[in-house]
Structures are given as structure tokens and as C-alpha cells.
NUMI-726345 format. One line per field, with one value per residue: x, y, z of N, C-alpha, C in turn. Coordinates in steps of 0.2 Angstrom, whole numbers, plus 5000, padded with zeros to 4 digits. Layout:
NUMI-726345
n_px = X:... $
n_py = Y:... $
n_pz = Z:... $
ca_px = X:... $
ca_py = Y:... $
ca_pz = Z:... $
c_px = X:... $
c_py = Y:... $
c_pz = Z:... $
***
This chain:
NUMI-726345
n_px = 5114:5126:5130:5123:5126:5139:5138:5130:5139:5147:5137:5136:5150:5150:5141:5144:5153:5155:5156:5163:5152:5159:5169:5161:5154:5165:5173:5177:5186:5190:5204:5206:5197:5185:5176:5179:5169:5160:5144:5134:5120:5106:5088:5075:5056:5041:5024:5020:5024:5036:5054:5068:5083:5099:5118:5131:5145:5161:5170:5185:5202:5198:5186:5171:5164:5148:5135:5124:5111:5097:5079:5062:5050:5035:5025:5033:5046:5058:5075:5092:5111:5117:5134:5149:5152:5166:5183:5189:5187:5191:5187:5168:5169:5165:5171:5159:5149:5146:5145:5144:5151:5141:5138:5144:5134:5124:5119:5121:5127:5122:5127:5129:5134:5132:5128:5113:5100:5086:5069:5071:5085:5089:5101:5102:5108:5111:5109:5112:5111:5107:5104:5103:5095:5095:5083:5084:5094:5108:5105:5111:5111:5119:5113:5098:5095:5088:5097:5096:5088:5097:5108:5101:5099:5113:5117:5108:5115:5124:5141:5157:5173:5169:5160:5159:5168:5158:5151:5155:5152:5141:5143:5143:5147:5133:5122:5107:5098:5085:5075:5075:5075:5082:5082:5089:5086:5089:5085:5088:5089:5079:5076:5070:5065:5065:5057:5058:5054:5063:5076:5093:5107:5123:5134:5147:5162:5161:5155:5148:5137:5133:5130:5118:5102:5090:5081:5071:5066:5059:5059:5052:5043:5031:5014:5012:5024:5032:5047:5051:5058:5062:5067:5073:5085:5089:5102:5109:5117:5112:5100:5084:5087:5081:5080:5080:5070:5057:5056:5049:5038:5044:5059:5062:5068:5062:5066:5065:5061:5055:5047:5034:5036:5049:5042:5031:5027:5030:5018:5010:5015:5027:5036:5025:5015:5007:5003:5001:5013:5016:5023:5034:5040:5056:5051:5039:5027:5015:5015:5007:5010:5006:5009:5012:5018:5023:5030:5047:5065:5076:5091:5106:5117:5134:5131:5119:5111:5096:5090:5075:5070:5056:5044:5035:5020:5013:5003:5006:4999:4989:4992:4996:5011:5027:5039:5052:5050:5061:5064:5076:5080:5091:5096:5096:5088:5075:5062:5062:5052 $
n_py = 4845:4850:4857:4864:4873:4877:4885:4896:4900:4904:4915:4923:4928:4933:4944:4953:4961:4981:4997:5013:5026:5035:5025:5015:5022:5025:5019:4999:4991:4975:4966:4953:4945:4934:4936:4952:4964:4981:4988:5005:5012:5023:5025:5035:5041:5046:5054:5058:5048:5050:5043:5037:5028:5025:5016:5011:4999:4992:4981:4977:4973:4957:4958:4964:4982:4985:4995:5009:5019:5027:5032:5038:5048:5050:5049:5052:5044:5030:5031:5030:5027:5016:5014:5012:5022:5027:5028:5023:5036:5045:5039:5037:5035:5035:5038:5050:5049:5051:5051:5061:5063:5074:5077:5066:5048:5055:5066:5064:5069:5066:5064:5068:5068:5069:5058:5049:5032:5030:5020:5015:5014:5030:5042:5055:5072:5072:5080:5079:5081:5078:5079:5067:5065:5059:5057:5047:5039:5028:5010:4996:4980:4969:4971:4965:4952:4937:4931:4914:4908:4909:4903:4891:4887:4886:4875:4865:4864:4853:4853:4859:4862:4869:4875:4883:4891:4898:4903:4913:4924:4928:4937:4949:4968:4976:4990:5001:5016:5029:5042:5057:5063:5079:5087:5090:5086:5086:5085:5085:5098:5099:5106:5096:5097:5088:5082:5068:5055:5044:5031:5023:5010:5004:4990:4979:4969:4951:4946:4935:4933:4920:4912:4916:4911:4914:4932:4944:4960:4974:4991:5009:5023:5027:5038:5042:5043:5032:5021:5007:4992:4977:4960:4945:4932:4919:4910:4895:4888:4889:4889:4901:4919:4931:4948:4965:4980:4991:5009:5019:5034:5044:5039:5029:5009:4995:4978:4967:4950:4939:4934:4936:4921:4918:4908:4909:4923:4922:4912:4912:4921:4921:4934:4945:4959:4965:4960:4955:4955:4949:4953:4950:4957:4960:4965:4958:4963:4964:4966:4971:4973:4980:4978:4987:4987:4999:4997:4994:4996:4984:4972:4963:4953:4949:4939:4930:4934:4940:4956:4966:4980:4986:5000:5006:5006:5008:5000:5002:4993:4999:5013:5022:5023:5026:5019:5007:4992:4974:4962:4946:4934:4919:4917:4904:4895:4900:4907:4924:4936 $
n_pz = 4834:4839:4825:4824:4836:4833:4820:4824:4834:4824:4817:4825:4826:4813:4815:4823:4822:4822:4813:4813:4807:4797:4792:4786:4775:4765:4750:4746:4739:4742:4738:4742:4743:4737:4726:4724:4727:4728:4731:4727:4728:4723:4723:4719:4719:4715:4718:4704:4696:4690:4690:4697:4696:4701:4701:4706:4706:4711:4705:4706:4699:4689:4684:4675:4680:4687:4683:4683:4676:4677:4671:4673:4664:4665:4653:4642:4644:4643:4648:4650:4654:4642:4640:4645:4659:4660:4665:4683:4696:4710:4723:4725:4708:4691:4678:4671:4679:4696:4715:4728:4743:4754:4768:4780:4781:4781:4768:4751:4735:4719:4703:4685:4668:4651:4639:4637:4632:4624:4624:4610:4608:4604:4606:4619:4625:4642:4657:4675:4693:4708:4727:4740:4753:4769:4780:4793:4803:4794:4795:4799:4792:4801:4812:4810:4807:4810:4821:4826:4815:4805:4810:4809:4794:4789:4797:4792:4780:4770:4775:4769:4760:4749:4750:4761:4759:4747:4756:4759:4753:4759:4771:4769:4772:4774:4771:4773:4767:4771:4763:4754:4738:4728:4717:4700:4682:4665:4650:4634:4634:4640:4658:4671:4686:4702:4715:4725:4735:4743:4742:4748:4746:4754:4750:4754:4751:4748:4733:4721:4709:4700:4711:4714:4717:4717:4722:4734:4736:4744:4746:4754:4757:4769:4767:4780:4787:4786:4786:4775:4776:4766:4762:4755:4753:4741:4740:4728:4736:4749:4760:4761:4767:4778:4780:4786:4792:4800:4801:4813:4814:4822:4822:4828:4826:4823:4818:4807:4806:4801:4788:4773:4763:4748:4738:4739:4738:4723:4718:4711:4699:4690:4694:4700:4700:4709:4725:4742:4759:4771:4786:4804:4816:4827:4839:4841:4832:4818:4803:4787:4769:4754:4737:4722:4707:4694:4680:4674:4676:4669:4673:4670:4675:4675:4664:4667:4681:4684:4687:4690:4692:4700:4698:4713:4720:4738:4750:4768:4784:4780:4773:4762:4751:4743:4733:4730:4720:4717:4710:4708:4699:4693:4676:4674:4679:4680:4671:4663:4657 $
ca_px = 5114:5131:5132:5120:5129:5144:5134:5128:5145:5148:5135:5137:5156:5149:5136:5146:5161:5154:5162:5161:5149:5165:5172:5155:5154:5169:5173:5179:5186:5196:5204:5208:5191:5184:5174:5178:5163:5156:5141:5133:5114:5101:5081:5068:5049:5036:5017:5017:5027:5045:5058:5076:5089:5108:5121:5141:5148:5167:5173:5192:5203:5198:5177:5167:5163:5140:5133:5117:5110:5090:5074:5057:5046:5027:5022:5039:5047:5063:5081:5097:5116:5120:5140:5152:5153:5172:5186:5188:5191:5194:5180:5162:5164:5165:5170:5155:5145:5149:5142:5150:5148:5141:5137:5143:5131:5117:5120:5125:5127:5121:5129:5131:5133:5133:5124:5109:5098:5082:5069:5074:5090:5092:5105:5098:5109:5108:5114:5109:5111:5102:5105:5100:5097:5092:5078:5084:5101:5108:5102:5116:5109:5123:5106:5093:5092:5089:5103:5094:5084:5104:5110:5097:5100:5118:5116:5103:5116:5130:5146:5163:5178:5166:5151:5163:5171:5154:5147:5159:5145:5135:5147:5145:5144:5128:5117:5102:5095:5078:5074:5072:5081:5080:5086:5084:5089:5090:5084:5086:5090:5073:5075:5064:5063:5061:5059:5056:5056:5069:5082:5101:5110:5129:5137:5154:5164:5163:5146:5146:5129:5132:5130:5112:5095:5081:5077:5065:5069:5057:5057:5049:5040:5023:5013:5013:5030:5035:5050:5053:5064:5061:5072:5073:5088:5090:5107:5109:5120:5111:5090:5083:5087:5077:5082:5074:5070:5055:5056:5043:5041:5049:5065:5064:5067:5060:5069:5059:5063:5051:5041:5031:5043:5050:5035:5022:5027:5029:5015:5004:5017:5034:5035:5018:5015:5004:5002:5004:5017:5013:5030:5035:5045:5058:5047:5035:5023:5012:5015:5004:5015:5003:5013:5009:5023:5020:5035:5055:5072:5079:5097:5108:5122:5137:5127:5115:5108:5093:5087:5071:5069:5050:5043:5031:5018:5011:5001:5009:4996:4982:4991:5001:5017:5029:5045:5054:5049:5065:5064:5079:5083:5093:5094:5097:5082:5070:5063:5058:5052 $
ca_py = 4850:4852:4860:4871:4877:4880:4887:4899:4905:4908:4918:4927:4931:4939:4951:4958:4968:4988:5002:5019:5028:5035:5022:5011:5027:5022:5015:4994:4985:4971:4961:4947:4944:4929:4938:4958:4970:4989:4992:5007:5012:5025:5027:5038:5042:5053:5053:5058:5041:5052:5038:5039:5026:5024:5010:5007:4989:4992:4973:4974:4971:4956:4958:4971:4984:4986:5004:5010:5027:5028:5036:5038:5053:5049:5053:5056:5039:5027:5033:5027:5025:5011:5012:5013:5030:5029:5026:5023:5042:5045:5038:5035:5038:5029:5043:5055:5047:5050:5052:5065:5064:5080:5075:5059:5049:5057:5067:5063:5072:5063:5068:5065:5075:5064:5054:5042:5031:5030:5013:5014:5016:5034:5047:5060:5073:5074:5083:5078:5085:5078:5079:5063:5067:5053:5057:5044:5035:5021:5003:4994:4975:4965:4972:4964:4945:4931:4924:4907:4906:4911:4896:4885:4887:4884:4871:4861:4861:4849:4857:4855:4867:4872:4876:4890:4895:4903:4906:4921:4930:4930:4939:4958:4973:4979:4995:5006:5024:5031:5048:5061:5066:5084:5092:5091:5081:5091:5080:5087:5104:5104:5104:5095:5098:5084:5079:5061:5048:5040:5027:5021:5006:5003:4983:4978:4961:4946:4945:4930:4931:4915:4907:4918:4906:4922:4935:4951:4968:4978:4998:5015:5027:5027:5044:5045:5043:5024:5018:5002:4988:4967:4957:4937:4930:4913:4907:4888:4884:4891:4890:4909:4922:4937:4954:4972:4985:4995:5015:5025:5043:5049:5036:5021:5007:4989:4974:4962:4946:4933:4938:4929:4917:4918:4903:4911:4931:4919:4905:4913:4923:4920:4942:4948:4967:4967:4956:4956:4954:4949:4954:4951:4961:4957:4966:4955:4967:4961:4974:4970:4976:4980:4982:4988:4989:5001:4997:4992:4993:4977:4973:4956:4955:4942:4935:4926:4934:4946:4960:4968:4985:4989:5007:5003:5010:5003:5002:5000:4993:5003:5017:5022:5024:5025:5014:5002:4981:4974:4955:4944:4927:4915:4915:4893:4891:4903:4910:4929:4940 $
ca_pz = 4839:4839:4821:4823:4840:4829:4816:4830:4835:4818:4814:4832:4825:4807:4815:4830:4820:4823:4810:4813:4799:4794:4787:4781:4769:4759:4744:4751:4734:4747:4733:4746:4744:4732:4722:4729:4725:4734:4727:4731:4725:4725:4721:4720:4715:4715:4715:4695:4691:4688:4695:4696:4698:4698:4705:4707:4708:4707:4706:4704:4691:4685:4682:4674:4684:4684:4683:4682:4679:4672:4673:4668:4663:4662:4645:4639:4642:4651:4648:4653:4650:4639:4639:4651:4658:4660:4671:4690:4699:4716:4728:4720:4702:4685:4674:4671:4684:4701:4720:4734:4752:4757:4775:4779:4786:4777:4763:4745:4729:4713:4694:4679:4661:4646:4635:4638:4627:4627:4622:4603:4606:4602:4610:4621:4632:4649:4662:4680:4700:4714:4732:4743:4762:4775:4786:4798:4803:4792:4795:4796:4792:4804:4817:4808:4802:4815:4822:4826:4808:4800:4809:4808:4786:4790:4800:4790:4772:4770:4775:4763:4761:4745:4756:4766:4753:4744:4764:4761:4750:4765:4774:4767:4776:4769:4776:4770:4773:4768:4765:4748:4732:4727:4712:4690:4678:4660:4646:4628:4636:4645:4662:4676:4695:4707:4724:4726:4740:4739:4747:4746:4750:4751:4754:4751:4752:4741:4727:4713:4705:4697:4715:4718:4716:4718:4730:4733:4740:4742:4752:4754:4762:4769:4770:4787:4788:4791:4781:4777:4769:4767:4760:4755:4746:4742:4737:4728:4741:4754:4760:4761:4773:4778:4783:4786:4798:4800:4806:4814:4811:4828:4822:4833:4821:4824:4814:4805:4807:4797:4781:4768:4758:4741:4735:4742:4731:4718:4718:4702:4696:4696:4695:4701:4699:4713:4731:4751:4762:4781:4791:4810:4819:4832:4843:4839:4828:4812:4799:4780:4765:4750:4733:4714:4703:4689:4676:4679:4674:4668:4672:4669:4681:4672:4660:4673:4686:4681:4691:4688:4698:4699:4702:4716:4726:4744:4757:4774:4786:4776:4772:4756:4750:4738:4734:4723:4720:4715:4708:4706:4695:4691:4671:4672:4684:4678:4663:4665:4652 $
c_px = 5121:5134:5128:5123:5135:5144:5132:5133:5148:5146:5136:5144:5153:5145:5139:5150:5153:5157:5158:5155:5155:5167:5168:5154:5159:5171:5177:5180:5190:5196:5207:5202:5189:5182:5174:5172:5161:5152:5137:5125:5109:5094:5078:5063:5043:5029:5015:5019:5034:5048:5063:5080:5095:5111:5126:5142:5155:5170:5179:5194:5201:5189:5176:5166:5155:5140:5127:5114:5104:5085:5069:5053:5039:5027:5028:5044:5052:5070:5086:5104:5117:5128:5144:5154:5161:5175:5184:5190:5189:5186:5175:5162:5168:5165:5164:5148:5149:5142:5147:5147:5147:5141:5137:5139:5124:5116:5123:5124:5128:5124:5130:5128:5137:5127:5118:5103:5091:5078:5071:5079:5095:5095:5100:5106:5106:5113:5110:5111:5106:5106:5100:5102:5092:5086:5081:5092:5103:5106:5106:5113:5113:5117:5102:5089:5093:5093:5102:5091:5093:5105:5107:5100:5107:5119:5115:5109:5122:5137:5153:5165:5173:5161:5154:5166:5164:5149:5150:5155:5141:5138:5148:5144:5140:5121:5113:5099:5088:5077:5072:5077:5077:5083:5084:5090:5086:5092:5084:5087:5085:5074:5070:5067:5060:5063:5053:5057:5060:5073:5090:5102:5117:5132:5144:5157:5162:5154:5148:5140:5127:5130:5121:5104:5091:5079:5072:5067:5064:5058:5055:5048:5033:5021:5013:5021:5035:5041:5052:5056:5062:5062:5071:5078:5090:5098:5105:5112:5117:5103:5091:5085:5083:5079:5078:5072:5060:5055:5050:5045:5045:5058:5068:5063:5064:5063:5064:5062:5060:5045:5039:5035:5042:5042:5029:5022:5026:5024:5011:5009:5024:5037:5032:5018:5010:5004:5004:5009:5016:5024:5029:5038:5049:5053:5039:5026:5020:5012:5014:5007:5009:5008:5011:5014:5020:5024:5041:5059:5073:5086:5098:5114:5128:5132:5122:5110:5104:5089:5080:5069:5063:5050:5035:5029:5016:5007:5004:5004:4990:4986:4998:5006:5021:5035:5049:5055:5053:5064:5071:5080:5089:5091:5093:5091:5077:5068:5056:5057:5056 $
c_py = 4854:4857:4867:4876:4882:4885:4894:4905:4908:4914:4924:4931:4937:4942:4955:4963:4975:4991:5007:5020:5032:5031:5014:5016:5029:5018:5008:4990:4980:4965:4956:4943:4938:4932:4946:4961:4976:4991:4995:5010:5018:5025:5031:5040:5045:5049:5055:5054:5045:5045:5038:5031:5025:5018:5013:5002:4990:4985:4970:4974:4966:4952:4967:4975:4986:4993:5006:5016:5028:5031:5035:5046:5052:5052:5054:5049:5034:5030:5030:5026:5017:5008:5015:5020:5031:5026:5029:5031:5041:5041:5035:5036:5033:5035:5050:5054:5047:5053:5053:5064:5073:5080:5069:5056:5049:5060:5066:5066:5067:5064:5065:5069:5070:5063:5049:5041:5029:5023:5012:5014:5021:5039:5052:5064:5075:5076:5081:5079:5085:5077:5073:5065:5061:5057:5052:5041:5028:5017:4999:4984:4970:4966:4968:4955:4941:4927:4915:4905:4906:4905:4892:4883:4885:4876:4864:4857:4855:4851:4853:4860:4872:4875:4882:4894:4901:4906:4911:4926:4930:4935:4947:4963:4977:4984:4998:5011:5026:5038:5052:5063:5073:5086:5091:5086:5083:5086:5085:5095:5107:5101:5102:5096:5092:5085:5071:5059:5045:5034:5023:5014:5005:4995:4983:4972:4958:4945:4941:4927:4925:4909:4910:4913:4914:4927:4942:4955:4973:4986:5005:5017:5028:5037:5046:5044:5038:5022:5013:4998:4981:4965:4950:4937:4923:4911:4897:4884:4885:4892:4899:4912:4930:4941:4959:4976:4989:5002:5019:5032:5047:5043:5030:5015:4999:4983:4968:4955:4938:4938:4932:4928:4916:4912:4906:4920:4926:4916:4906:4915:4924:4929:4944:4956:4968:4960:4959:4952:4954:4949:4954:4952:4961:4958:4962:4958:4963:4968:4969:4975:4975:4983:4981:4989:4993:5003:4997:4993:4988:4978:4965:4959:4945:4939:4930:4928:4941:4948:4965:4973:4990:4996:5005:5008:5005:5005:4997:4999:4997:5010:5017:5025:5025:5021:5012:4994:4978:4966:4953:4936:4925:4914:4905:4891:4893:4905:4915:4933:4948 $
c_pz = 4839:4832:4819:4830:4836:4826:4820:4831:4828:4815:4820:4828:4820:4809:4818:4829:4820:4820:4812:4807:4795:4788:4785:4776:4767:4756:4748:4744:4740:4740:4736:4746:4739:4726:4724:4725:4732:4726:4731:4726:4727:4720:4722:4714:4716:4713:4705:4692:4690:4694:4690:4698:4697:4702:4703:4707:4705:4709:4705:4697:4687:4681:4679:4679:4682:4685:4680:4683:4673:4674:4669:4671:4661:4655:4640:4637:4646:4647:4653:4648:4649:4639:4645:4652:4659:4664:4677:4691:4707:4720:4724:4714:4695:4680:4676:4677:4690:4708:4724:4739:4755:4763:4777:4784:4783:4770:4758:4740:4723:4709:4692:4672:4657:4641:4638:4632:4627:4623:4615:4600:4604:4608:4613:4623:4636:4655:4670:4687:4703:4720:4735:4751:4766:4780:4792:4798:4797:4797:4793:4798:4796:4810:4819:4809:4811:4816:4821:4819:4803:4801:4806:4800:4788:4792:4796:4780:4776:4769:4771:4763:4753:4748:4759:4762:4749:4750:4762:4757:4754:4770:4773:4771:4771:4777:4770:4774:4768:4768:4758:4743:4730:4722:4704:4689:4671:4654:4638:4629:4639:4652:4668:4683:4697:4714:4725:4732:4738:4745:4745:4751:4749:4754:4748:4755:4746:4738:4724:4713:4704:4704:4719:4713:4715:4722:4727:4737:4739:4748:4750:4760:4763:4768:4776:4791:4791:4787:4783:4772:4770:4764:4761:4750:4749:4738:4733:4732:4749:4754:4762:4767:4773:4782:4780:4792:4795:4804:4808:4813:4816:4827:4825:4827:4826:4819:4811:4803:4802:4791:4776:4763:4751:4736:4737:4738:4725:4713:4712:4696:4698:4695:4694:4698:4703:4720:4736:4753:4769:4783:4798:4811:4826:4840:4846:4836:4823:4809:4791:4776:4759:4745:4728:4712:4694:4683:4679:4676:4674:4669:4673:4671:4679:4668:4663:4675:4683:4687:4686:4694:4695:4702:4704:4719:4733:4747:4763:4781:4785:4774:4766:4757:4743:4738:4727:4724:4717:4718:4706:4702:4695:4683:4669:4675:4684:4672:4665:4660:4654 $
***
């Protein structure tokens, strides 16, 4: 009792800091931090199968810095940069890769003018210019998660100056927004026109991959206009935590609070390409999460930790969607194709 009181006020302390939107949309390397990282991410995708995503992760002097900027064309194929698009510049950008704050808050400008390679290896250019606008306010996850379930996992491990030490990856300021990407991406000198669904997240504070077990992330957008996000990550030092929000079409968000557990997405397949999701909601709702994944970007994150970011459709209590079904491993504790 008494540790999980602790445990309690602790987790009370890490939720209650409030930042302006101001300054949660800026760049946050804190190299006081163990492992510092600000990564910041966008998706989207379309009824014809076109899907887009990119990433940031600036992780200090003395880590790599990840970066991710890929796509698919039905009929045509997957593309992506392969090498480092360049040095650090002001704010968002990694050389030839970069994202501007038009409206902060809400608006973001995508680009990039360069090289990318496609599955065989070969060079394309590419030129690209999309605008990302939120439909609704960020979601800033310190909202969301169960205080009493946070503790309780806290609670339940066996505490050591090693045990607090890597709590400090739980400790990030992490938000997401949901809403539409508009604009081309000019492959070979031919250019395409999108308008996708789409969604963004940015977190910052301390990441080491090599201490993440597995999680699942999946979010979109219904047709009738519900967006939603649900989240389990397990640490090896740590049992699972669940986070996520649902929004309704007029904006009123509801947080979700218990979802169906890493073993039970898993139990046939340890990365399905299709199953249900039953979610509750602080409010105490039952919201069914129907997901189809239909092809992914692979990425390996320090030699380790492998992400695999599905291009996903849905239905959201019976009605469809579009999104992204995003799998993570453990290379020493899984084996994923």
C-alpha cells in the first residue's frame, strides 16, 4: 500500500506540468536527459492506397540522429530516402528534409527536394510539398493514461536506483493531432496531387530503444468523423501502459483508458494484418476498433528495436476509416519478418 501510494504521487507529479502550445511545438533536445530525443512524425492515406510518411528524432551529439521520409503509389511502388538527408538547420530540419510551423498549433508544412530509393535500390528524384492541418486541438497524452493502472505497474516492479533511472523514458512530453495532408509529391518529374487523412505526433525527453519489450499504436479517421488513437507499450522494466483519446465530430474528446492487451493482438500472430480492438473510455464507453493492414514501412531503430508502420484501414464501431497500424519489437525477444 504504501508503495503504491508513492507510486501514485509520483505519477500525480509527471502528469500535472501544463505547457503552453507554444512552446510543446518546439524542437526540446534536453541533453541533461539520459538518453535526450524530440521526435516528431507525420502520416497519411488515401482511399486509392497512396500513403505518406516521414519522422525526425534529433538525439544529441552522441547518437544517430533517425529520419524517415517514404511513400507508396499503388501500381507504381514504395520509395524512400535511404541516407542521411543532411545536417541539423534551424528548428525541424535535417538538411533537405524539413517541417515549418505555419500555424502553430495546427498547421505544418512538409518538404523535401532530393533523392529517394525505391525497392531495388534505384535512385529516383523527388520533389515534395505538403501542408498538414489539424481538424481538432492536440492531445496532449499527460490527460489520458490511468493514473491508478500507471501506479499500480509501478508499484508491482522491484524498485533500485536502476529501476528509476530507466522510469525516466516514461517521463516524455508526448502529444498528437488528427486531421489532412494536402499537397504533391513529384516522382520522376511526374507530379501527383494528394489529400490524405492523416495524423502527427510530437514527444520529447529521454528514449532508449534497447530498454522497449513491444508496443502497438494504432490511429485514424472514421468516415463520419471520429478520430482516434490507442496505444500499449511494454517496457522490459516495466508491465504495459495504455494511452489514447477518442474525438467526436463536434471535438469533445473522451480518453481511453483500458484496451485489449499486447497477448491477446498477438496470440495467432505475433503481427496480424487484420483483428479487433475492444476499448473503454474514461467516460466509460465500449468503442470496437476493426483493423486491416495493407503493406508497411520497416524501420530498425539502434540495431534492435523494429518498427513496422502498417498502412491501415478500419472500422470504428461499424463504420470505416482510414489510418496507420504501427507494430513494435524487440529484436532479442522476437523474431519478425
Amino acid at each position: 500500500m504504501l508503495k503504491q501510494l508513492i507510486a501514485r504521487l509520483m505519477v500525480n507529479r509527471s502528469k500535472s506540468r501544463q505547457y503552453p502550445v507554444e512552446y510543446l511545438e518546439q524542437k526540446h533536445v534536453k541533453l541533461d536527459e539520459p538518453f535526450p530525443n524530440d521526435s516528431s512524425y507525420f502520416y497519411g492515406s488515401d482511399r486509392e492506397g497512396n500513403a505518406f510518411i516521414a519522422r525526425m528524432a534529433f538525439r544529441g551529439p552522441k547518437r544517430f540522429h533517425e529520419y524517415w521520409f517514404d511513400f507508396r503509389f499503388p501500381g507504381v511502388g514504395f520509395f524512400g530516402i535511404k541516407d542521411d538527408p543532411g545536417p541539423d538547420g534551424e528548428g525541424f530540419q535535417m538538411g533537405a528534409l524539413q517541417w515549418v510551423p505555419v500555424e502553430i498549433g495546427r498547421k505544418w508544412r512538409v518538404t523535401y527536394q532530393g533523392p529517394v530509393k525505391d525497392a531495388q535500390g534505384q535512385s529516383h528524384p523527388c520533389k515534395a510539398d505538403l501542408l498538414f492541418t489539424g481538424e481538432h486541438p492536440i492531445y496532449d497524452y499527460a490527460r489520458s493514461s490511468d493514473r491508478n493502472l500507471i501506479a499500480k505497474a509501478i508499484a508491482s516492479e522491484k524498485w533500485s536506483k536502476e529501476f528509476f533511472h530507466a522510469m525516466k523514458d516514461t517521463h516524455q512530453v508526448h502529444y498528437e493531432q488528427t486531421g489532412s495532408f494536402v499537397g504533391s509529391i513529384e516522382l520522376d518529374g511526374k507530379r501527383r496531387d494528394l489529400n490524405l487523412r492523416a495524423s502527427r505526433d510530437h514527444s520529447f525527453g529521454s528514449r532508449n530503444w534497447l530498454t522497449w519489450d513491444r508496443h502497438y499504436w494504432f490511429t485514424g479517421i472514421s468516415d463520419d468523423g471520429y478520430h482516434f488513437t490507442v496505444t500499449i507499450i511494454k517496457w522490459q522494466f516495466l508491465g504495459r501502459l495504455t494511452a489514447g483519446f477518442i474525438t467526436d465530430p463536434d471535438g469533445v474528446t473522451d480518453a481511453i483508458v483500458q484496451t485489449t492487451d499486447l497477448e491477446t493482438i498477438h496470440r495467432d500472430q505475433l503481427k496480424p494484418d487484420h483483428g479487433t480492438i475492444e476499448m473503454l473510455t474514461r467516460s466509460g464507453k465500449k468503442q470496437i476498433l476493426e483493423f486491416e493492414r495493407h503493406g508497411e514501412f520497416p524501420y530498425l531503430h539502434d540495431g534492435k528495436y523494429m518498427m513496422r508502420e502498417g498502412i491501415a484501414t478500419y472500422r470504428l464501431n461499424g463504420i470505416d476509416g482510414l489510418g496507420m497500424a504501427e507494430y513494435g519489437f524487440h529484436a532479442d525477444l522476437y523474431q519478425v519478418d
